[in-house]
LOFI-587244 format. One record per residue: residue in one letter; chain; x, y, z of N, C-alpha, C, O in turn. Coordinates in steps of 0.1 Angstrom, whole numbers, padded with zeros to 4 digits. Layout:
<sites>
<site rest="a" kette="A" n_x="X" n_y="Y" n_z="Z" ca_x="X" ca_y="Y" ca_z="Z" c_x="X" c_y="Y" c_z="Z" o_x="X" o_y="Y" o_z="Z"/>
...
</sites>
This chain:
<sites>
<site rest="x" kette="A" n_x="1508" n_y="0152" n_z="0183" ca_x="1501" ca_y="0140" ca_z="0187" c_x="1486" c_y="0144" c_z="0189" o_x="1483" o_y="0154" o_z="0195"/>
<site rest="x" kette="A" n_x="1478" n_y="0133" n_z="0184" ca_x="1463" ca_y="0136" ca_z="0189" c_x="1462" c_y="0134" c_z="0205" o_x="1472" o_y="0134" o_z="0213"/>
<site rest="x" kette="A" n_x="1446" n_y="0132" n_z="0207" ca_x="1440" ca_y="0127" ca_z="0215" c_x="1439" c_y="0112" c_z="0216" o_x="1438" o_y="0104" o_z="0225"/>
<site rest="x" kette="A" n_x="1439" n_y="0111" n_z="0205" ca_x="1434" ca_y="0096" ca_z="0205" c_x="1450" c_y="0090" c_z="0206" o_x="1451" o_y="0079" o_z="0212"/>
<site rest="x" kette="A" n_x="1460" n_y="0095" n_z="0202" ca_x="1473" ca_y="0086" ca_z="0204" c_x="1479" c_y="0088" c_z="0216" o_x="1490" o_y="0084" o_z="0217"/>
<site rest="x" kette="A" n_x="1471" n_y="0094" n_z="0225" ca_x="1472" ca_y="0093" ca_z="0241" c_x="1467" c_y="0088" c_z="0252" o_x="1466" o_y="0094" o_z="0262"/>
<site rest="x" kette="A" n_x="1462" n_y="0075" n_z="0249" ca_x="1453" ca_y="0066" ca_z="0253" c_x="1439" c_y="0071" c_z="0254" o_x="1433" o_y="0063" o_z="0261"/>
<site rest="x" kette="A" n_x="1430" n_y="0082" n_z="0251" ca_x="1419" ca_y="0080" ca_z="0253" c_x="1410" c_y="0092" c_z="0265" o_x="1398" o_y="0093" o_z="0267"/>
<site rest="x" kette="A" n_x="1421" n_y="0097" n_z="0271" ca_x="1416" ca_y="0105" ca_z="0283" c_x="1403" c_y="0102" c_z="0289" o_x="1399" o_y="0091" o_z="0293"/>
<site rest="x" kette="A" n_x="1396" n_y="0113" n_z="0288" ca_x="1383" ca_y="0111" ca_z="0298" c_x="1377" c_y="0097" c_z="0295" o_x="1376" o_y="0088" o_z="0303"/>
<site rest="x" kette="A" n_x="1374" n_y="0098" n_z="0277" ca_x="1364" ca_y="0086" ca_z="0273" c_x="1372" c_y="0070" c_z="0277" o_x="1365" o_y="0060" o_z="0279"/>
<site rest="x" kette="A" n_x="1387" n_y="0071" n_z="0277" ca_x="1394" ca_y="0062" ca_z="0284" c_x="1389" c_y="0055" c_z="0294" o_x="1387" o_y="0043" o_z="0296"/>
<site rest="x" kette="A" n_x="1386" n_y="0066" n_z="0301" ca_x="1385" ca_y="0064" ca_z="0320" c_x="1375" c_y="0059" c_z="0321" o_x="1373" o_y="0050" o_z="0328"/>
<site rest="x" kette="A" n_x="1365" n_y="0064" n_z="0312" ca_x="1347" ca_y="0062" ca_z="0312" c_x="1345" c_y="0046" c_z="0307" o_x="1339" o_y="0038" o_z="0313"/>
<site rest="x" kette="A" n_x="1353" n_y="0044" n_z="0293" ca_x="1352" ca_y="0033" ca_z="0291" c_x="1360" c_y="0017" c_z="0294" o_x="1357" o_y="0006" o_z="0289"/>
<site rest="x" kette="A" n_x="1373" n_y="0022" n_z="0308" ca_x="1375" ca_y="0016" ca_z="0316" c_x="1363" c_y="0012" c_z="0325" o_x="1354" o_y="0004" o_z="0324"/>
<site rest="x" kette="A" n_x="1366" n_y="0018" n_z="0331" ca_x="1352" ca_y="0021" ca_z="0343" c_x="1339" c_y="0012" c_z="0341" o_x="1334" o_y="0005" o_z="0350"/>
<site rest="x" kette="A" n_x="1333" n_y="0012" n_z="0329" ca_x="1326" ca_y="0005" ca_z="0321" c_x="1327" c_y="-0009" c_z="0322" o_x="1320" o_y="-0017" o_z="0329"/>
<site rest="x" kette="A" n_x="1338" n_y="-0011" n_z="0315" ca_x="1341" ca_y="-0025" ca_z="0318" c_x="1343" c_y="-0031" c_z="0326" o_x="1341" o_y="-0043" o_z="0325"/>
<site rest="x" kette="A" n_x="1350" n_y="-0026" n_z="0341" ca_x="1352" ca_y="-0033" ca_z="0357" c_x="1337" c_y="-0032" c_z="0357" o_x="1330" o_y="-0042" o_z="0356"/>
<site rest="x" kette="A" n_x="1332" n_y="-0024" n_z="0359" ca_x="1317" ca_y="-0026" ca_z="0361" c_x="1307" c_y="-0040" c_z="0354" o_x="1299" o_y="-0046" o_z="0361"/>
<site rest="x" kette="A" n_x="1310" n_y="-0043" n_z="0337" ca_x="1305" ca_y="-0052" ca_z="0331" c_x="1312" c_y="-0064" c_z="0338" o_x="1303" o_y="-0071" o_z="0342"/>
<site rest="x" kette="A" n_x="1324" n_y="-0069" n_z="0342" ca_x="1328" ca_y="-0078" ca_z="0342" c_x="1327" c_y="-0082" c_z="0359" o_x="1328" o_y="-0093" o_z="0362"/>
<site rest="x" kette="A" n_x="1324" n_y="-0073" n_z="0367" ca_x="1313" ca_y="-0074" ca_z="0381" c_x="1300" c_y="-0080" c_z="0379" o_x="1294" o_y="-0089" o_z="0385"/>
<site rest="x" kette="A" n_x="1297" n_y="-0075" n_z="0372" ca_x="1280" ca_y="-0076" ca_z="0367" c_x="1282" c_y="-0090" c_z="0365" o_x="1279" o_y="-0097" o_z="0374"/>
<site rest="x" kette="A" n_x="1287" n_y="-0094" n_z="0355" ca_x="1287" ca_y="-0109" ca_z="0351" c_x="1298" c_y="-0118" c_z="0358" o_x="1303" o_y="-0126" o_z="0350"/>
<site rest="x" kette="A" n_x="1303" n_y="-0118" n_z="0370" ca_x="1307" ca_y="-0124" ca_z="0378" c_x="1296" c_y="-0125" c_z="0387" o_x="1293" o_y="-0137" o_z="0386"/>
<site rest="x" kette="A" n_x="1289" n_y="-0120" n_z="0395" ca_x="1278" ca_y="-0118" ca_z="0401" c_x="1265" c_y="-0125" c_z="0394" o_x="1255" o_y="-0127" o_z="0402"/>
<site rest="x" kette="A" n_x="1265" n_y="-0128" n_z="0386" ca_x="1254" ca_y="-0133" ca_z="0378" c_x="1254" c_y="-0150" c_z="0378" o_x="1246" o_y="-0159" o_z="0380"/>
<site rest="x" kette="A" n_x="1273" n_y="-0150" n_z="0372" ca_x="1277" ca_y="-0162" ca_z="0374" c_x="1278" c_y="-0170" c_z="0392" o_x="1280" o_y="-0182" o_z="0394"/>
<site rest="x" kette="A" n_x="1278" n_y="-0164" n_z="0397" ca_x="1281" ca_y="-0168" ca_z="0411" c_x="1262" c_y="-0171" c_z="0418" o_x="1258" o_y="-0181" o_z="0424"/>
<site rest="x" kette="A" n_x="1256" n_y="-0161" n_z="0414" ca_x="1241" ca_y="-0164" ca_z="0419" c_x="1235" c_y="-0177" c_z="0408" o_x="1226" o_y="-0185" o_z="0412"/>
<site rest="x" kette="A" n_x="1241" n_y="-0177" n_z="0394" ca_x="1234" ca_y="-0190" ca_z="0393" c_x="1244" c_y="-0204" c_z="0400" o_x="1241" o_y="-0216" o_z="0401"/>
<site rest="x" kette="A" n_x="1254" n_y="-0198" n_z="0404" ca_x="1262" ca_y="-0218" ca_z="0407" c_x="1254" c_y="-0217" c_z="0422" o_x="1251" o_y="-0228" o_z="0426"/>
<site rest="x" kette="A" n_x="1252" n_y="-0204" n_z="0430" ca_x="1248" ca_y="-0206" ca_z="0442" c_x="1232" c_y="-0215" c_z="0440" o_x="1230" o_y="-0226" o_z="0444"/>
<site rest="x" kette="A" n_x="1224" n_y="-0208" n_z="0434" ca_x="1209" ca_y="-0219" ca_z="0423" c_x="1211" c_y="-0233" c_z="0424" o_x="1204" o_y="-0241" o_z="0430"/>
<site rest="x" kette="A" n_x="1222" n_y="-0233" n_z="0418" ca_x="1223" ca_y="-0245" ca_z="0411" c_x="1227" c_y="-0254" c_z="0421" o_x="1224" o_y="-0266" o_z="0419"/>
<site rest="x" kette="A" n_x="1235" n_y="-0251" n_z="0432" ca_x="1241" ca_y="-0256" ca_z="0444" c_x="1231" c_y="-0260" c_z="0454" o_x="1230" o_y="-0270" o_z="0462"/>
<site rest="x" kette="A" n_x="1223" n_y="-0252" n_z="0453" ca_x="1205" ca_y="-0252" ca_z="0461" c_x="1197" c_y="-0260" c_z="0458" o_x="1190" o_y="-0265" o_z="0466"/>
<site rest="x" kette="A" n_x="1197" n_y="-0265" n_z="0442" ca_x="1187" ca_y="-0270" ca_z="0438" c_x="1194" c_y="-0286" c_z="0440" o_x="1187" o_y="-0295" o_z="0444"/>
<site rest="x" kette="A" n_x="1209" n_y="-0288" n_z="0436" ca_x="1215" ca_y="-0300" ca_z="0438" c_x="1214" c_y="-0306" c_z="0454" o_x="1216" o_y="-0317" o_z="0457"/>
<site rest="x" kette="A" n_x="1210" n_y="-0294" n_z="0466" ca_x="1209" ca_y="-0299" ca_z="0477" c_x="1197" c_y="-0308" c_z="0481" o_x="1196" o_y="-0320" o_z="0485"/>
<site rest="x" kette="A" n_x="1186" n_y="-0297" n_z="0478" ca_x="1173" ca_y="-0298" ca_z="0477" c_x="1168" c_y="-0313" c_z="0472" o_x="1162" o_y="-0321" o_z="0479"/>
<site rest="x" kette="A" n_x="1172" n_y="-0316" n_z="0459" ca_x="1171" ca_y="-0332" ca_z="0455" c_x="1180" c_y="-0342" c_z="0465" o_x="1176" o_y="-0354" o_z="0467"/>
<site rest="x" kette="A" n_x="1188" n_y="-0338" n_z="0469" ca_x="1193" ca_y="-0346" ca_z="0477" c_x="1190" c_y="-0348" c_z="0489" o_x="1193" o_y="-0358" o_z="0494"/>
<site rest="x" kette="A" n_x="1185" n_y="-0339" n_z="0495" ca_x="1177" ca_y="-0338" ca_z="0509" c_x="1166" c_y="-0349" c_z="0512" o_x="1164" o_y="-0358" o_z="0520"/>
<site rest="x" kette="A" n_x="1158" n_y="-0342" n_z="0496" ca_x="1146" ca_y="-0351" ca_z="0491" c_x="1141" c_y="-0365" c_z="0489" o_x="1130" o_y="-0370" o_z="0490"/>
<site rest="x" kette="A" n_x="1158" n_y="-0370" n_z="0483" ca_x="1160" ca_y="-0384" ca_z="0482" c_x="1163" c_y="-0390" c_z="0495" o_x="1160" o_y="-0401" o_z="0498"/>
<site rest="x" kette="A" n_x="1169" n_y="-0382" n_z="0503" ca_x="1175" ca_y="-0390" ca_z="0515" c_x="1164" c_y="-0390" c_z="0526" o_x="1164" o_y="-0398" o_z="0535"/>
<site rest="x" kette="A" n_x="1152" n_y="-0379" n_z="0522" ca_x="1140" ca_y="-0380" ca_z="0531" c_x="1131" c_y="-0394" c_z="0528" o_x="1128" o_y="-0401" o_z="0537"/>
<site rest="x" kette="A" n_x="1128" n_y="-0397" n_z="0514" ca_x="1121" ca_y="-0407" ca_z="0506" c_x="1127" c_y="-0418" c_z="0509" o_x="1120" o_y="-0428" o_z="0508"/>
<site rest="x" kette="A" n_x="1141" n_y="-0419" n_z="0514" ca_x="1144" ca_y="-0433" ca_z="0515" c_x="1142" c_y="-0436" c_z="0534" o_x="1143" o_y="-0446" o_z="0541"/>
<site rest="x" kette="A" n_x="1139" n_y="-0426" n_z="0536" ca_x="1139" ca_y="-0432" ca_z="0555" c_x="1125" c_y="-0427" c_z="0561" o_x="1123" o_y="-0425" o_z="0573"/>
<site rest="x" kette="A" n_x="1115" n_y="-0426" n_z="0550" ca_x="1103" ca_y="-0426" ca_z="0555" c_x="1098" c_y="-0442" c_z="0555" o_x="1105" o_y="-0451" o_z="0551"/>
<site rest="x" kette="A" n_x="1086" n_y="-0441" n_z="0562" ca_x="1083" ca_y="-0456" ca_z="0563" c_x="1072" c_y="-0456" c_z="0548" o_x="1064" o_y="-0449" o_z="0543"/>
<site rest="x" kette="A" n_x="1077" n_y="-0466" n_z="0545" ca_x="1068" ca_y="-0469" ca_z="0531" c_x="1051" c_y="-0476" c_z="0531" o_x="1043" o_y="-0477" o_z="0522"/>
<site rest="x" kette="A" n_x="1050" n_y="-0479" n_z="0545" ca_x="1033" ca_y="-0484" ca_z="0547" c_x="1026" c_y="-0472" c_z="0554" o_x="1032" o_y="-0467" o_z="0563"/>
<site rest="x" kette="A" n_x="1014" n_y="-0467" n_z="0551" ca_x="1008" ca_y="-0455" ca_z="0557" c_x="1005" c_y="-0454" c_z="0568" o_x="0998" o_y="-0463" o_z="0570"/>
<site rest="x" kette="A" n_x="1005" n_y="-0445" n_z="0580" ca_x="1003" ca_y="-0451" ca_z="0593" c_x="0988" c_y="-0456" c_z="0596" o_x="0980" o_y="-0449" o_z="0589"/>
<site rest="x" kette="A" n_x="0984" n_y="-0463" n_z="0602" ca_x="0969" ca_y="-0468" ca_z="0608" c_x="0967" c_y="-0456" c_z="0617" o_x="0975" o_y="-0449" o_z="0623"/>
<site rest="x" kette="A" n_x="0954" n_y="-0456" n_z="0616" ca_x="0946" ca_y="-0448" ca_z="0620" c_x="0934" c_y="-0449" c_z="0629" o_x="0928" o_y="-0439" o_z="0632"/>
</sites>
């Protein structure tokens, strides 16, 4: 039997390793844009709920 019909040894490990790392990377990526996107969905809503309970005539002065 080779090397290679022994799952791969070192470069195995290396290119395991590799991939928990890629698939971290882009969980992480995906999580900071829904956190974005959760911010920005707040933010408009904040904004709208500010706009509707301001007073709409300007104060006198």
């Amino acid at each position: 039997m080779s090397q290679r019909d022994e799952g791969g040894g070192f470069f195995g490990a290396i290119e395991a390793l590799l991939a928990i790392i890629g698939a971290l990377t882009l969980m992480g990526i995906i999580a900071v844009a829904a956190s974005v996107l959760a911010w920005e969905m707040e933010l408009r809503k904040s904004e709208q709920n500010g706009a509707l309970t301001e007073p709409t005539t300007p104060p006198s002065s």
